[in-house]
C-alpha positions in Angstrom: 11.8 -109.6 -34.5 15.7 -110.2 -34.6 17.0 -110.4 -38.3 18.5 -113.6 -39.2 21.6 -114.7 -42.0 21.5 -118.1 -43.4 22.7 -120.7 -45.7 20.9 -123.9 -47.2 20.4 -125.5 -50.4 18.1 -125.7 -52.4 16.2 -128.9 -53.7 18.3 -128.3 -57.6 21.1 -127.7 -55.2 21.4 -124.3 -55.9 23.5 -122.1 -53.2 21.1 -119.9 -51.1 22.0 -117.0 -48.9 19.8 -114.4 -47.5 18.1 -113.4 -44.3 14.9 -113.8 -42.7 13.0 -112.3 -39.7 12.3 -114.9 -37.1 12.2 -115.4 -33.1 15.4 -117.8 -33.3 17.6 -120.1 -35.4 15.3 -122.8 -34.9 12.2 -120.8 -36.4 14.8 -120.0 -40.0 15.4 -123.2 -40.0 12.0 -124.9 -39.4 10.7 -122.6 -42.1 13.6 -123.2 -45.1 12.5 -126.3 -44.3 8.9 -126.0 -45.0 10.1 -124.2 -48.5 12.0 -127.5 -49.1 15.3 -125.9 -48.7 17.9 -128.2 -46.7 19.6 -125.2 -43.9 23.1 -124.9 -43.6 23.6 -122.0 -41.1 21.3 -119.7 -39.5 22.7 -117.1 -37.3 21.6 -113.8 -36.1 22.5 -110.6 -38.0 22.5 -107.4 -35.8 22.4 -103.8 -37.5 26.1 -103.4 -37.5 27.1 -106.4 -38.9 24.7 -105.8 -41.7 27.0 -102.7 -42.5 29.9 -104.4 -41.1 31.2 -105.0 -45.0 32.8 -102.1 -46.4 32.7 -103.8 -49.7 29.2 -105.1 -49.6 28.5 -101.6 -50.5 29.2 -102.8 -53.8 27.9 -105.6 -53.7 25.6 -106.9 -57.1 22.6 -108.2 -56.5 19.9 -110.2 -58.4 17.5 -107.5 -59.3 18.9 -103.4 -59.6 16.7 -101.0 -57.5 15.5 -99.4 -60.3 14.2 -102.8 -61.4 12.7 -102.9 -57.6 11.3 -99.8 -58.1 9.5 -100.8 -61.4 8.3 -104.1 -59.7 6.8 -102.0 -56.7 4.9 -99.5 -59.3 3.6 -101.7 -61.6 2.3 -104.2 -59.1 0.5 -101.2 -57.4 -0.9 -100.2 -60.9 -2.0 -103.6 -61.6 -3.9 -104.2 -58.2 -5.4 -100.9 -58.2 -6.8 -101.7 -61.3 -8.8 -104.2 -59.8 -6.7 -107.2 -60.8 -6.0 -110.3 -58.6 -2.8 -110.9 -56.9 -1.5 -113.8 -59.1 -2.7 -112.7 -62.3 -0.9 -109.1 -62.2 2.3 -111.2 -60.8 1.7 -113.7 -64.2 1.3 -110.2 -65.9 4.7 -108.5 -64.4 6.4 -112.1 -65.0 6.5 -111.3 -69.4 8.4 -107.8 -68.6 11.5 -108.1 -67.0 14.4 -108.2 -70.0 16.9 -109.6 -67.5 17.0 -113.5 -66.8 17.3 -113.5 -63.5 14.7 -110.4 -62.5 12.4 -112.9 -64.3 13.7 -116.2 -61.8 12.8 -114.0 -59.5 9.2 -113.1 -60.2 8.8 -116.8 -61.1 9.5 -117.7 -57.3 7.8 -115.2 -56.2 4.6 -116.1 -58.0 4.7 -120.0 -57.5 5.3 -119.0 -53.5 1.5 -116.8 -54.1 -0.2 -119.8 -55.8 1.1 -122.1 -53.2 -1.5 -120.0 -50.6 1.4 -118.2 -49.2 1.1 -114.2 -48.7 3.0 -111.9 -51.1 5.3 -110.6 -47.5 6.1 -114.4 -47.6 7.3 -114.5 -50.9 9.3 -111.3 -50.6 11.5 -112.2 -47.5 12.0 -115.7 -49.3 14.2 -113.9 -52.1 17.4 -114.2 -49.9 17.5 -110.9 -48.4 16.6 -108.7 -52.2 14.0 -107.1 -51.0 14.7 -104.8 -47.8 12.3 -105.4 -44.2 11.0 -102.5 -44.7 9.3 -103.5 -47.7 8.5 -107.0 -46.7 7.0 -105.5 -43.4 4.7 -102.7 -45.2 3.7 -105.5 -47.4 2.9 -107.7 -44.5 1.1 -104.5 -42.6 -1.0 -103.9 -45.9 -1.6 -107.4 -45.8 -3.1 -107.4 -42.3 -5.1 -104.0 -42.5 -6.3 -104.8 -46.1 -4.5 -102.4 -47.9 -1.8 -104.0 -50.1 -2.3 -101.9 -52.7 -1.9 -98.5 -51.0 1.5 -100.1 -48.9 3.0 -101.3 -52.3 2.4 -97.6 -53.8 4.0 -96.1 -50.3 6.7 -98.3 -50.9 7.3 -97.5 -54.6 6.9 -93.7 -53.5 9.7 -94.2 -50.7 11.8 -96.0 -53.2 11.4 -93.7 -55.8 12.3 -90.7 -53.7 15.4 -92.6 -52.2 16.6 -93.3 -55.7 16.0 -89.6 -56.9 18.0 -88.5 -54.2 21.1 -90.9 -54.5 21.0 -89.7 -58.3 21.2 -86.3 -57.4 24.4 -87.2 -55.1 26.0 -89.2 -57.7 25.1 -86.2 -60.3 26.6 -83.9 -58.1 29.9 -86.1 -57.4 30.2 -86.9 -61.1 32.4 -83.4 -62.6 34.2 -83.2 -59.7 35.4 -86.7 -59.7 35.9 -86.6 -63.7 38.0 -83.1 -62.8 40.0 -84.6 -60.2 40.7 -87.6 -62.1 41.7 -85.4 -65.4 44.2 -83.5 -62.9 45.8 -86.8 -62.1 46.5 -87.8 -65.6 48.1 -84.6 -66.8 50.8 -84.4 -63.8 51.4 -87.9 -64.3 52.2 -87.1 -68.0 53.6 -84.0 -66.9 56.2 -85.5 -64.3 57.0 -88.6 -66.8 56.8 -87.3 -70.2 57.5 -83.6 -70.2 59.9 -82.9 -67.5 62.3 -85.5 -68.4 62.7 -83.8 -71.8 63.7 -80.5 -70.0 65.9 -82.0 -67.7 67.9 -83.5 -70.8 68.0 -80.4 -72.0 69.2 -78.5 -68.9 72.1 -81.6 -68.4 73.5 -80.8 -72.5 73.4 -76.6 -72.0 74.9 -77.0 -68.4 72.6 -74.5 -67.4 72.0 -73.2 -64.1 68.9 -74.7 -62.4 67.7 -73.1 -59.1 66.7 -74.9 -56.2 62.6 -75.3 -56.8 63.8 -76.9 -60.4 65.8 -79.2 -58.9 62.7 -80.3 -56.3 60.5 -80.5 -59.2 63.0 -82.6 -61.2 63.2 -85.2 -58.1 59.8 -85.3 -58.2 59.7 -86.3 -61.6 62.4 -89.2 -60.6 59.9 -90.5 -57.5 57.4 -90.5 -60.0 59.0 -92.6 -63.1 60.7 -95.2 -60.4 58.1 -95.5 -57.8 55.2 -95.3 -60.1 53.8 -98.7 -59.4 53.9 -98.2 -55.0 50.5 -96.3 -54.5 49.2 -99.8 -56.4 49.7 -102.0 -53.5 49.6 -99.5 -51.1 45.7 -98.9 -52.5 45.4 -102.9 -52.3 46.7 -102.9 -47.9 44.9 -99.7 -47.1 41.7 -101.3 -48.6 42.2 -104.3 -46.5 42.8 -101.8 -43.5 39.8 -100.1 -43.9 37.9 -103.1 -44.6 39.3 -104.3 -41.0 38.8 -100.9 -38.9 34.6 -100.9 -41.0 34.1 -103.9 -39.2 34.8 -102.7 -35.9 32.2 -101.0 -34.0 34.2 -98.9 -31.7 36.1 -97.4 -34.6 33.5 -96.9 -36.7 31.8 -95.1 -33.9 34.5 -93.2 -33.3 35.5 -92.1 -36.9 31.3 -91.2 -36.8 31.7 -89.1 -33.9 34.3 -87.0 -35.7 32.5 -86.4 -39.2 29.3 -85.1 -37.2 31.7 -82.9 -35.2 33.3 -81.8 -38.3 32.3 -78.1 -39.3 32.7 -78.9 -43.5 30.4 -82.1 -43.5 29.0 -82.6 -39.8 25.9 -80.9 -40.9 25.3 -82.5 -44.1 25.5 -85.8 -42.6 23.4 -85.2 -40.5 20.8 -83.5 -42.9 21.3 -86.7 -45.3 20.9 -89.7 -42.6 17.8 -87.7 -40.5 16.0 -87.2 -43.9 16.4 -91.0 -44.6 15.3 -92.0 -41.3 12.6 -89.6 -41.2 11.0 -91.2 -44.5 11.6 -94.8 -43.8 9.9 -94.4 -40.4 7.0 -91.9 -41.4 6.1 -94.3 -44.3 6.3 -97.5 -42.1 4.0 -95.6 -39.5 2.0 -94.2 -42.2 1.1 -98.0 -43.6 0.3 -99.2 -39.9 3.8 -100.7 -38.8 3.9 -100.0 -35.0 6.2 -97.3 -33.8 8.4 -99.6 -31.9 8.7 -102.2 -34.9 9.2 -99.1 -37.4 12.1 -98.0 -35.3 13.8 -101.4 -35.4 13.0 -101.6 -38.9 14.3 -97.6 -39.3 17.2 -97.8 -37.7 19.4 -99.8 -40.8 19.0 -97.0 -42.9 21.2 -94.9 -40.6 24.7 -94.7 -41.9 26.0 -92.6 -39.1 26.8 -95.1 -35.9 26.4 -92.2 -34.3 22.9 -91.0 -35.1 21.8 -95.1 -35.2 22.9 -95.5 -31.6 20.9 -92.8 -30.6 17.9 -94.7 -32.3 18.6 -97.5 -30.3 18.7 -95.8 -27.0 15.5 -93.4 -27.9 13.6 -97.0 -29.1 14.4 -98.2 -25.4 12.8 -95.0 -24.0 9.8 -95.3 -26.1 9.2 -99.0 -24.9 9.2 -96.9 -21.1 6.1 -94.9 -22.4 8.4 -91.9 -23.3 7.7 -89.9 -26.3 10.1 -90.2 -29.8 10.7 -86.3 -29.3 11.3 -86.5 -25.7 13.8 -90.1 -26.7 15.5 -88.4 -29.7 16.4 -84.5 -28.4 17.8 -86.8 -24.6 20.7 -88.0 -27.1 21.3 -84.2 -28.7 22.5 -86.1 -32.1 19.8 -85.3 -34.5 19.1 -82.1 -35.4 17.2 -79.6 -33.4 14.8 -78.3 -36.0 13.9 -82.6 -36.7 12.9 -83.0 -33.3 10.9 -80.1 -32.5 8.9 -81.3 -35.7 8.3 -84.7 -34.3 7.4 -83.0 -31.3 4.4 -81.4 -33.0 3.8 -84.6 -34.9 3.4 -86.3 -31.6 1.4 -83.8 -29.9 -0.7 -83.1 -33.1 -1.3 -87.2 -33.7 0.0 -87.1 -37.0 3.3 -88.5 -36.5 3.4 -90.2 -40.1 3.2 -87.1 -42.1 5.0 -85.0 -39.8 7.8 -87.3 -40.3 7.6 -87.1 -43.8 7.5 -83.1 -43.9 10.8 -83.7 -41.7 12.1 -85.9 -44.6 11.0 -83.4 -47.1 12.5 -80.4 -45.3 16.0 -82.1 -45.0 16.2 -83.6 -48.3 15.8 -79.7 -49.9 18.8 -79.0 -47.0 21.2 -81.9 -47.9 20.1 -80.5 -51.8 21.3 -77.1 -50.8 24.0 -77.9 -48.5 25.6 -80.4 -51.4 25.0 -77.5 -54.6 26.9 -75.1 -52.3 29.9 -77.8 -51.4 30.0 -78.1 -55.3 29.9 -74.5 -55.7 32.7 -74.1 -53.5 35.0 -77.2 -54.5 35.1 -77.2 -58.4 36.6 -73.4 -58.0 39.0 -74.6 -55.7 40.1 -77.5 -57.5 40.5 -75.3 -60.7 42.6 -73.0 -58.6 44.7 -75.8 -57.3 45.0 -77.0 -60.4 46.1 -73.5 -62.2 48.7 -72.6 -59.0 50.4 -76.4 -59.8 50.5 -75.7 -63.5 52.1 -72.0 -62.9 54.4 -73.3 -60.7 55.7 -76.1 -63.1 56.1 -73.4 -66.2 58.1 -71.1 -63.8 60.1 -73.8 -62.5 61.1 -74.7 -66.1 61.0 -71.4 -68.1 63.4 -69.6 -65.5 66.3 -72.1 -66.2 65.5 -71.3 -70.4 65.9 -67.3 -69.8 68.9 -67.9 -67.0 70.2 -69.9 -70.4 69.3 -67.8 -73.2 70.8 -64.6 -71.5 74.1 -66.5 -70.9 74.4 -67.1 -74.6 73.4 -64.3 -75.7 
């Protein structure tokens, strides 16, 4: 089913915005309706426009997805303990710290003892909790199995988060390094060099030609300081633009998976994502064709999520997923031969989750190396800049000190 945005107000008259599954506007509507919501605007949300916001990456939402994460586990403990539905909810409502984690499980809970399903109550909390989770939920609903979908669910989250930490880890010295390196110029350029330059004007000493450059640099810097500020502010807005159209996005996609430095790890990063959102969907009894729709957000790459698109319209024909995926020669070979002998083995689901597992170690690999290789080149940079600033200012000194002696 087609993802839906909307708007409405609540009956405190509280702003609500969030998105729904539904067959049409009219269905969003009829059923913010039924929660006593009064609809504003309901319109259809296709994958790219869910990505379309550059800085909706940044976006801050109601509950973290650790706090997700610890909701997923704990309700999973508590109903595979043997407890009902709305006591382990009443139970999980006394632990959050935060105020509105704990609005949260209060709706969710009142939306349970009103008869409504727990899948219900999830897709209700304006777009916090991802389809992918509502719809395991719902298929563990339907087969009987809630608990052992909520514990997929909290495993997929959990090894999502690990791996986002272990990008962030990984970016963390570099960016500290790179920011550090930024600093000391800057003080270098408007602090220090304008002290030797003083110096050089009262000793008339000669100054060669690479001095001279450095000392203009020094000038740009201390007058013109404040222009990379707005010039940050209008290429922001640019890029927030060009993110929002498809064609460049695709396009700007195309190159990074052609590039030879990050192509591959791309790649490696968005199949391995893929991979685990649709083996765990499969594995909890989500059709194919709805786990591919459902799949296909979690793409990053335009690329690689167009070739998802094409592949789920081949599968609808009867074709295989291999057979769909290796036709649009984006993901990698090594992936689809796996699905391959998922497919022809009939265990699709953990196939797809040994491709996750194999690409995750990759991306791992791949990103250790790219450290491995930057922070040494960085340092170098870094040391060459430095050298050439000392010579560039010790060479008038000497040309000095030999004239007066």
């Amino acid at each position: 089913m087609p993802l839906f945005r909307y708007k409405a107000l609540s009956s405190a008259g509280e702003n609500l915005i969030g998105q729904m599954e539904a067959s049409s506007s009219e269905e969003v509507i009829a059923r913010l309706q039924e929660q006593g919501h009064l609809p504003i605007e309901a319109q259809r949300s296709d994958n790219l426009s869910e990505q379309g916001s550059l800085f909706s990456l940044f976006k801050k939402s109601e509950m973290s997805d650790a706090q997700v994460l610890q909701f997923t586990q704990q309700l999973a403990t508590l109903l595979g303990a043997g407890q009902p539905l709305d006591k382990a909810l009443g139970v999980l409502l006394e632990l959050p710290e935060s105020a509105s984690a704990k609005k949260i499980l209060e709706r969710i809970r009142e939306s349970v003892r009103g008869g409504g399903t727990l899948s219900n109550a999830l897709e209700q909390q304006h777009g916090l909790f991802s389809r992918l989770m509502v719809n395991m939920v719902r298929a563990g609903e339907a087969g009987g199995g809630l608990q052992i979908s909520l514990t997929r669910v909290a495993e997929y989250l959990e090894r999502s988060r690990e791996f986002r930490m272990k990008l962030v880890n990984a970016l963390i010295y570099p960016c500290i390094l790179m920011f550090m390196v930024v600093v000391a110029f800057f003080l270098l350029f408007t602090l220090v060099l304008p002290q030797f330059e003083s110096l050089f004007e009262d000793f008339g000493a000669e100054v060669p030609w690479y001095t001279t450059a450095l000392m203009w640099v020094s000038h740009v810097v201390r007058d013109w300081w404040w222009v990379p500020i707005p010039l940050l502010f209008i290429g922001g807005y640019w890029l927030q633009k060009q993110w929002q159209n498809p064609a460049w996005r695709l396009a700007v996609d195309q190159r990074i998976l052609n590039s030879k430095l990050f192509g591959t790890l791309v790649a490696r990063i968005d199949t391995a994502r893929f991979a685990r959102t649709l083996g765990t969907l499969v594995q909890s009894g989500v059709p194919l064709l709805n786990a591919l729709n459902l799949s296909r957000p979690v793409l990053f790459n335009q690329v690689l999520g167009q070739s998802v698109d094409v592949a789920s319209n081949e599968v609808k024909t009867g074709s295989g997923l291999a057979y769909a995926l290796a036709k649009q020669k984006s993901f990698p070979r090594l992936a689809v031969q796996m699905i391959q002998v998922g497919e022809e083995s009939g265990e699709l689901d953990t196939m797809l989750l040994k491709v996750a597992d194999t690409f995750d170690t990759e991306a791992n690999h791949s990103i250790s190396r790219l450290m491995a290789a930057l922070l040494p080149v960085l340092t170098l940079l870094m040391t060459l800049m430095v050298f050439c600033i000392i010579i560039a200012v010790l060479l008038p000194i000497f040309n000095l000190t030999g004239a007066v002696v």
